[in-house]
C-alpha positions in Angstrom: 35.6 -49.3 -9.7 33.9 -52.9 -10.5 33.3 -51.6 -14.3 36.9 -50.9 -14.1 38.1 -54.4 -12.8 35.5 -56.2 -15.2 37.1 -54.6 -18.2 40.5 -55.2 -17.0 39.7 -58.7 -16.1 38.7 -59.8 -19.8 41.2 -57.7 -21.6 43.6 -60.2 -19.3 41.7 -63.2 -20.0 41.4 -62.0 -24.0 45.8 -61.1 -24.2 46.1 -64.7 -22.4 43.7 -66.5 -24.8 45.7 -64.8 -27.8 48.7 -65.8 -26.3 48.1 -69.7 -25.9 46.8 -69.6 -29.4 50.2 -68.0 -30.8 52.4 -70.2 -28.9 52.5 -73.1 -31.2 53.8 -70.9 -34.0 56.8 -70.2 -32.0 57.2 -73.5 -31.5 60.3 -75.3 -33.3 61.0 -78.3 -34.8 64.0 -80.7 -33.7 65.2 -83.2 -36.6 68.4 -85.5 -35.9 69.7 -88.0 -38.7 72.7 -90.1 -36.9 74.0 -93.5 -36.6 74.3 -93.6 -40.4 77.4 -95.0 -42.6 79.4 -94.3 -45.3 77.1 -93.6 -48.6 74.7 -93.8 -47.1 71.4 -91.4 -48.3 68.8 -89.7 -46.1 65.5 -88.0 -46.7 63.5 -86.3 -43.8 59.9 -85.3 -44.9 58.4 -82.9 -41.9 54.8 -81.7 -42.5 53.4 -80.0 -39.2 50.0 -79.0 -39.0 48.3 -77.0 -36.2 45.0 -75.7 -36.0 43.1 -74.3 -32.6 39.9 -72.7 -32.5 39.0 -70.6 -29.4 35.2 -69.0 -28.5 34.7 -66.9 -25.9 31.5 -65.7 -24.4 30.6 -64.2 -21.4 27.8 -62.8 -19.5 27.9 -61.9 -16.1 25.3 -60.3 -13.9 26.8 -58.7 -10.5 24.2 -57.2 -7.7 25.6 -56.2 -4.5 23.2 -55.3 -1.8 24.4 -54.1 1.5 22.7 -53.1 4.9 25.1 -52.5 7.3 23.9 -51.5 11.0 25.7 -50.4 13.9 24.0 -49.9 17.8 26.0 -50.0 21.0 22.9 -50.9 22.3 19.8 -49.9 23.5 20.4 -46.8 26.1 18.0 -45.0 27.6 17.9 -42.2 30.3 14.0 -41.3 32.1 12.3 -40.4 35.2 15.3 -38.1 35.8 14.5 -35.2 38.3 16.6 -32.2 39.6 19.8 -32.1 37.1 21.2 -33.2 34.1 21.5 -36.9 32.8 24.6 -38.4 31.3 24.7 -41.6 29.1 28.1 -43.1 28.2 28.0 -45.7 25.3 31.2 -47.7 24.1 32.2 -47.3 20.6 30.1 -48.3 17.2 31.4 -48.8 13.8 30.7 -51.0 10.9 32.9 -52.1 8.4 31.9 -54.1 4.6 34.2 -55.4 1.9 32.8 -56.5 -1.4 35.1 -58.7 -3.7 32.7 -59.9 -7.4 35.2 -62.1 -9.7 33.2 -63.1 -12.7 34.1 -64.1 -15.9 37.8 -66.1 -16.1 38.2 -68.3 -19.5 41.1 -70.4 -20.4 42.3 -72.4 -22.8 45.2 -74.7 -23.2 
């Protein structure tokens, strides 16, 4: 399941990098002439130039070691004689959650 969320991770990160890099492409250009007269001539000269370079590179390394113990202590029955012995513990249980983010890029 970590392989999984690793892969789905940088596909996200790699869809949002290619996303920012488009956006300017979509963007448009606004040009208003006004306040001008009666023979009056008018030149607009737009020249937009965009240029965005993006590298990605990621390594990540992700060890997980768990040791997870449980006891309800230490309960002991001896030097019993003439019948049978009955210990009554309280409950045990143990419980781990494991949450590895590696990897995030972005670029604006």
């Amino acid at each position: 399941m970590n392989k999984l969320t690793i892969k789905i991770g940088s596909a996200l990160a790699a869809a949002s990098l290619f996303a920012v890099s488009a956006m300017p492409a979509f963007a448009a250009t606004t040009v208003k002439i006004k306040g001008n007269g009666a023979f009056s001539v008018n030149t607009v000269n737009v020249t937009n130039n965009w240029s965005k370079s993006v590298t990605q590179s990621n390594t990540a390394v992700l060890l997980n070691y768990v040791n997870a113990n449980s006891n309800t202590g230490n309960n002991s029955s001896s030097f019993n004689t003439g019948g049978s012995t009955l210990i009554l513990t309280g409950s045990s249980s143990s419980s781990v959650s494991i949450t590895s983010v590696a990897n995030a890029n972005v670029a604006n």
